[in-house]
C-alpha positions, 0 to 999 in steps of 0.5 A, spaced: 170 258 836 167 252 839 161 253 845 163 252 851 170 251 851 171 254 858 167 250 862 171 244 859 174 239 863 181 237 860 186 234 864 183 229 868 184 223 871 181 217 868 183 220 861 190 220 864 189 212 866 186 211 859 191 215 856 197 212 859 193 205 857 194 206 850 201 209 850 203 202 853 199 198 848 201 203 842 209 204 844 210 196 846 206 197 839 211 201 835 218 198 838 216 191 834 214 193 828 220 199 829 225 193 830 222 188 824 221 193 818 225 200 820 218 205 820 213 206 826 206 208 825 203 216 829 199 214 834 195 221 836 190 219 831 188 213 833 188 214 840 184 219 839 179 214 835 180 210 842 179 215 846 172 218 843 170 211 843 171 209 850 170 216 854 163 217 850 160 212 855 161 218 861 156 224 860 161 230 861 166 228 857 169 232 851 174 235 846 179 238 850 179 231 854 180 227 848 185 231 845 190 231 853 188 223 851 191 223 844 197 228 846 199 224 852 199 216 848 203 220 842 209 219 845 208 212 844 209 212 836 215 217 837 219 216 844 219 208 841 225 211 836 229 210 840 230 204 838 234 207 832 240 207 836 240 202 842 240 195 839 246 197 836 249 196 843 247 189 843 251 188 836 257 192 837 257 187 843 257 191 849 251 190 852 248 182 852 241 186 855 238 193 855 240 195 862 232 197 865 236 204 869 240 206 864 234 206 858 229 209 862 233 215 865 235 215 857 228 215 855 225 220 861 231 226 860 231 225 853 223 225 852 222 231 857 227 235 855 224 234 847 217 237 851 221 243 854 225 245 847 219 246 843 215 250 848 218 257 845 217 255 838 209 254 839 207 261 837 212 262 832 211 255 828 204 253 829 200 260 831 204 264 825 205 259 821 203 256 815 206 249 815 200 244 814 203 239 820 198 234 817 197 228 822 195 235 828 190 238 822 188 231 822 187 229 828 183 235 830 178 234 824 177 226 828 176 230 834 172 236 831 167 231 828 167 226 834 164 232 838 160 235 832 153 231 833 150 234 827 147 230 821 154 234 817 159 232 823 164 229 817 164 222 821 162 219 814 167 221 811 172 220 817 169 213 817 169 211 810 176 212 809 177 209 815 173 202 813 177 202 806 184 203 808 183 198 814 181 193 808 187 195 805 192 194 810 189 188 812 189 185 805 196 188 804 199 186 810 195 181 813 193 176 808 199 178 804 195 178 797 196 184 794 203 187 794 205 195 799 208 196 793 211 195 786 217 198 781 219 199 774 226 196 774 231 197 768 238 198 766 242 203 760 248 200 759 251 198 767 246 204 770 240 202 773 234 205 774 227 205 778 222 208 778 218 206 785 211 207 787 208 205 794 201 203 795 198 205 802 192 210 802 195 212 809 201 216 806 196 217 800 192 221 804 198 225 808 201 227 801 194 230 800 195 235 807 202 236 805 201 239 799 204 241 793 210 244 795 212 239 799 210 234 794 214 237 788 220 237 793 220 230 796 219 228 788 225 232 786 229 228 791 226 221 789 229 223 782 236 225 784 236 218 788 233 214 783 235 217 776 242 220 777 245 217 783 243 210 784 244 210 776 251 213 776 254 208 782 251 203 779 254 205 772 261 206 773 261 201 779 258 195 774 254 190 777 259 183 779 256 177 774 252 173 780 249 179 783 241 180 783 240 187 780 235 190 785 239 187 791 245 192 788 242 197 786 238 198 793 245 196 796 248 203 793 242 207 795 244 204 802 251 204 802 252 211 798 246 216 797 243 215 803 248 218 805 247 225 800 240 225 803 244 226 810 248 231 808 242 234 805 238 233 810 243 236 816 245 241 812 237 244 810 236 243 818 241 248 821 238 252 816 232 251 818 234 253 826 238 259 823 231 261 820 227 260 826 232 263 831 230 270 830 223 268 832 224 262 837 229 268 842 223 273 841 219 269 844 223 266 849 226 273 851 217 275 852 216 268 855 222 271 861 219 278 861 212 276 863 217 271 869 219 278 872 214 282 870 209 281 877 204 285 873 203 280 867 197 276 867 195 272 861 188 270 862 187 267 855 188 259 857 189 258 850 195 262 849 197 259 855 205 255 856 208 252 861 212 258 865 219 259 864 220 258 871 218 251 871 220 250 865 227 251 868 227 247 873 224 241 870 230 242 864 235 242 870 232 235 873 232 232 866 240 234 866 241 231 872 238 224 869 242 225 863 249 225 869 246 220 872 245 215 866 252 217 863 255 215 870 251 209 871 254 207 864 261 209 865 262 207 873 264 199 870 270 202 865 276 202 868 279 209 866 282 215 870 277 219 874 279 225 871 277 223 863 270 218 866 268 226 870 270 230 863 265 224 858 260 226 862 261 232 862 261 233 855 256 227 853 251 232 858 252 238 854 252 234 846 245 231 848 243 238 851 245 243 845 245 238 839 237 236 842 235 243 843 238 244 835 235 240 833 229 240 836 226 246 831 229 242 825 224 236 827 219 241 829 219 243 822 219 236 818 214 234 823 211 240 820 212 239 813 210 232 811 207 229 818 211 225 824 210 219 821 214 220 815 219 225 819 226 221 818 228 222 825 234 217 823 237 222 819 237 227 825 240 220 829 246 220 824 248 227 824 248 227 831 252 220 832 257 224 827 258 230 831 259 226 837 263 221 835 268 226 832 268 230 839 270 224 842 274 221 837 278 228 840 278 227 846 279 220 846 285 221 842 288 227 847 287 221 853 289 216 850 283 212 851 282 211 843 289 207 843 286 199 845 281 196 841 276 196 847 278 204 848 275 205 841 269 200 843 268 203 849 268 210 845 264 207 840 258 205 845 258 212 848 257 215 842 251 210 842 248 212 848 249 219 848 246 219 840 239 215 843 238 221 848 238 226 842 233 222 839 229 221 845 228 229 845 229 230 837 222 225 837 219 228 842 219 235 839 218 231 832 211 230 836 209 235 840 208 241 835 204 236 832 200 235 837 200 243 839 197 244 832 192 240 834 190 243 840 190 250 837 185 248 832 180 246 837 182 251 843 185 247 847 190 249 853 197 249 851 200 248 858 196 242 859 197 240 853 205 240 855 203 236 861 199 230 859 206 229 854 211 230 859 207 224 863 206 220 856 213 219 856 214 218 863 209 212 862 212 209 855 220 210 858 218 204 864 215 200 858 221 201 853 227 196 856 222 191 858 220 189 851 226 191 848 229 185 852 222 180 850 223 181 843 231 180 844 230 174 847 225 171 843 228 172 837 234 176 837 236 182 832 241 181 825 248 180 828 245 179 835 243 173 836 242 171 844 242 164 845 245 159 839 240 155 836 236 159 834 233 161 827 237 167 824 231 168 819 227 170 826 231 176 827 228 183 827 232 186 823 233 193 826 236 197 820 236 204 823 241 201 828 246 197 824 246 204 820 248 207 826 253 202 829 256 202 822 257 210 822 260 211 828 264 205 827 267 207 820 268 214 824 273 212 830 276 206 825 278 211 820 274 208 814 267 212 813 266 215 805 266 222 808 265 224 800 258 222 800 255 226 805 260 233 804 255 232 797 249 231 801 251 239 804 253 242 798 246 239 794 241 242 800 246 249 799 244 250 792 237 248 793 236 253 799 239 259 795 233 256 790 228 256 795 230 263 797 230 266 790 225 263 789 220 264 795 223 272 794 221 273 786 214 270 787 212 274 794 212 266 798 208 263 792 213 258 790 218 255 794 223 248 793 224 246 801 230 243 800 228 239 807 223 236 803 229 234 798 233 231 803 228 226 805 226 224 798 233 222 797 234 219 805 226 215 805 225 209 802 222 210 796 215 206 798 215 212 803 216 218 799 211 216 792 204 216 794 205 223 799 207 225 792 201 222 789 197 225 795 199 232 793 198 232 786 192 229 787 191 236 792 192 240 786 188 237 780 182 237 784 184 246 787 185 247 779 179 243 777 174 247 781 178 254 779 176 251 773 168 248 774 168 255 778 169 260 772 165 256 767 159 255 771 159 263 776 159 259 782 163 261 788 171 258 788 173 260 795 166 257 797 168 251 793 175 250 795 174 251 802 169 245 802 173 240 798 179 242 803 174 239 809 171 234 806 180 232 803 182 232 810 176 229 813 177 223 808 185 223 809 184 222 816 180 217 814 185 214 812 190 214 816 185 212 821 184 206 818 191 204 817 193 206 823 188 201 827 190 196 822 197 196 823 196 195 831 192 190 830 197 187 825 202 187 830 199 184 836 197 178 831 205 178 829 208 179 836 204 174 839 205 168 833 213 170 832 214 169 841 210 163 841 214 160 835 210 161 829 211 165 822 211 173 822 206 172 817 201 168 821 195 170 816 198 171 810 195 166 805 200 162 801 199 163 793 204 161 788 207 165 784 203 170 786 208 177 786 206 180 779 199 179 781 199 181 787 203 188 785 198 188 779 193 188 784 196 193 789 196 198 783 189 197 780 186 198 789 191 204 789 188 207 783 181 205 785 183 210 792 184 216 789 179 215 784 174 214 790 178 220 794 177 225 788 170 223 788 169 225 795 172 231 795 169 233 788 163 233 793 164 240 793 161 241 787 154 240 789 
């Protein structure tokens, strides 16, 4: 129990004003290096290293206000995936801007309601579960020892792996001297295979909290993508004479497999949900018990949700906003009445049931693996499929799909219903994580719900504004705003031109339907595997077959050091097993040590990448907008890319010898 928690102040207005200070940085932040490179960095960690920072200069600050500032800037890292859809707009052409009104009713509705979805489940997914939600444990263990003022606070450990992976990252992604990562490239025949390891210490140390279960899953996937799949398309398709063999081999996986990681990934969600609902409506029924029950009193603030009653009312306000973005949107089509009142309509309840459908799945991802590795994109496709093929139906029954501008209209529609799942799928994705966080330092749950709820109000208004700075300086792949200028330049927005590609394949006939309907039968077999195997060991083993789904989906830069992460974890567990019976000493005592030592030095990392990337991105931005080079730091060495690779695995190998010794610290 930590002292004095009751006396407390948590939500409070300089801490909101800071908070929302740094949701803006971080989101303007995060939508860059979104659209540049496909990937956004968590930022609850280091806004709650910029808040201990800042508020440590005011006397009666504490804990539980520095976490309502970390939950609140949160939202920045994750309600910025929204631009996983909307750029597609500018690419199919129907948008020649980002229209201020409609993307901030998008984000708002969206967002708030991806605050309200996962309230049921905070006591059956982060009270009674044992998911290791490793950026919400890391997070909790900065904050802990930001408050903890004895010689063994841990800030030593937090510090150090903060200094050495900022170092790192800037090294790797500023000066450009050592490579992100490296890969084994070679062929059998016409099959290629690679064999892919990322460097970042960050990830590192996220794989390190996921654990060893999570590990073997992610790797399982990264096999089946990388040593069956990519190598049977590739050889039964050969590669053409003048192609490059990494380019192809890489197209393939973008083209084909990702697309089994859809399905296995959509797939193992709805199971996810079916799992949890049994649970969620427990709570949910109790939640509307104690509304009716005028005797009921929880006096315990740490157990402590946003009431059913408001949270009601505030879900009937986000709806309303959802109407009026869709209206907004369909008030300059010409189409009859009757159809524009039935789209909205519909668009209002898919955004409403697929968002509360998915909502457990992310919480549960968010859970398994941490928000930054979450591949929110893939619950994105799922939605942009399910909804395209409803209005594809409805499309067909009014007529609406039988000009080409109808198909483009429907098409867009898709679009913009899709970026307000994601908007909520997001959200949710962050907010168990944050909830994690509080639990461990007995922070009120309520007000925890109200400081996201104003982290997404405040991210929402910045969002189209940078949107439209970014496309105009220097436009995205297939949509460039001003000839003249450099195609080069242009942000790439993979996520969105994936999107845009599905949902025009859907309502032109065309999408390779095959690939995913594999995906759904894959994720069955290994969830009948995990439940065998979770039921023959009494849950000592599983295979979650979400953990697979992403290890085929992710890049493969991503997904290897969160699996050299968690093997690491469970050599030093069976070291110490080891190191304990030979020696008498007590292994539990010794585990638990290694265990905070681990996490402390993991947050360190992810800390010190983190802050990196922000500051990187800054440099980047301000150099690319007044015409200089995306790399403005990068020194120019000639063929430097063995070297630069050889150099990154030897650093890499260097970080998890220093992590094992910091951890073996137990020992002693």
């Amino acid at each position: 129990m930590l002292a004095n928690q009751q006396s407390l102040k948590e939500l409070t207005l300089r801490g909101t004003i800071l908070g929302a200070l740094i949701t803006v940085v971080f989101t303007a932040s995060n939508v860059y290096l979104g659209l540049k490179v496909g990937l956004t960095f968590a930022s609850s960690i280091p806004a709650a290293v910029i808040s201990m920072a800042v508020l440590k200069f005011f006397k009666d600050a504490n804990i539980l206000e520095n976490n309502m500032v970390q939950t609140q800037a949160s939202s920045a890292g994750t309600l910025s995936s929204v631009i996983f859809v909307l750029p597609a707009m500018l690419m199919l052409g129907y948008w020649q801007g980002f229209p201020f009104w409609q993307t901030l009713l998008i984000c708002i509705s969206g967002g708030v309601l991806g605050v309200i979805f996962t309230v049921p489940l905070r006591h059956v997914m982060v009270v009674k579960s044992d998911l290791p939600y490793p950026e919400g444990v890391a997070a909790a263990e900065i904050l802990k020892a930001g408050d903890d003022h004895s010689a063994d606070s841990g800030i030593k450990e937090i510090a150090t792996g903060g200094v050495i992976a900022a170092v790192v990252g800037f090294v790797t992604n500023g000066l450009r001297v050592i490579a992100d990562g490296a890969s084994l490239w070679f062929k059998g025949g016409n099959a290629i295979f690679q064999v892919p390891m990322g460097f970042s210490l960050a990830l590192l140390g996220a794989g390190y909290l996921v654990g060893i279960v999570g590990g073997i899953a992610i790797l399982l996937g990264i096999f089946i993508a990388w040593g069956v799949a990519v190598p049977y398309f590739t050889s039964a398709s050969p590669m053409p004479v003048d192609a490059d063999m990494v380019g192809y081999a890489v197209d393939i996986w973008k083209s084909k497999v990702r697309f089994i990681g859809v399905g296995t990934i959509g797939i193992a969600a709805i199971w996810t949900l079916l799992v949890l609902m049994k649970p969620m409506a427990q709570g949910m029924i109790q939640s509307f018990r104690a509304l009716r029950d005028p005797n009921f009193k929880n006096n315990d603030r740490t157990t402590q949700d946003l009431s059913p009653k408001t949270m009601i009312y505030i879900s009937i306000v986000s709806v309303v906003l959802i109407v009026l973005a869709l209206y907004s949107f369909l008030e300059p089509v010409s189409i009859e009445p009757t159809v524009a009142i039935s789209l909205i309509v519909v668009c209002t309840l898919l955004a409403f049931v697929i968002g509360f459908l998915v909502a457990a799945a992310c919480g549960y991802m968010a859970g398994l693996v941490g928000s930054s590795s979450s591949p929110i994109s893939g619950i994105g496709i799922i939605s942009v499929v399910i909804t395209a093929i409803v209005l594809m139906l409805i499309g067909s029954s009014t007529g609406v799909l039988d000009t080409a501008d109808g198909q483009k209209f429907l098409t867009a529609l898709t679009l913009f219903s899709c970026s307000i799942v994601i908007c909520t799928a997001a959200i949710s994705n962050d907010n168990l994580q944050d909830l994690k966080t509080g639990y461990l330092i007995e922070a009120t749950p309520w007000r925890q719900q109200v400081a996201l709820i104003i982290g997404v109000i405040v991210g929402a208004l910045v969002i189209a504004p940078v949107l439209d700075i970014l496309y105009y300086s220097y436009g995205f792949t297939g949509a460039i705003p001003r000839e003249g200028m450099d195609p080069s330049q242009a942000l790439s927005a993979p996520q969105a031109t994936l999107m845009m590609t599905i949902a025009n394949g859907i309502f032109s006939h065309n999408l390779e339907w095959e690939y995913i309907f594999f995906g759904i039968g894959l994720g069955v077999v290994f969830i009948i595997i995990d439940s065998l195997l979770k039921k023959s060991s009494n849950n000592r083993f599983a295979l979650p077959a979400l953990a697979i789904g992403m290890g085929i989906y992710l890049p493969p830069s991503v997904n290897a050091p969160i699996v050299v992460g968690a093997v690491l974890a469970w050599l030093i567990n069976r070291h110490l097993d080891r190191y304990a019976k030979r020696t008498g000493n007590n292994a539990t005592e010794m585990k638990k040590n290694a265990e905070r030592y681990g996490t402390l030095f993991a947050a360190g990392l992810i800390v010190g990448e983190s802050l990196i990337g922000v500051l990187l991105a800054f440099i980047i931005a301000g150099s690319v907008t007044s015409g200089g080079s995306d790399a403005p730091l990068a020194l120019s060495l000639e063929n430097w890319g063995s070297t630069g690779e050889i150099l990154g695995l030897m650093v890499f190998t260097a970080g998890i010898v220093i992590f094992a010794l910091r951890v073996l610290k137990a020992k002693k």
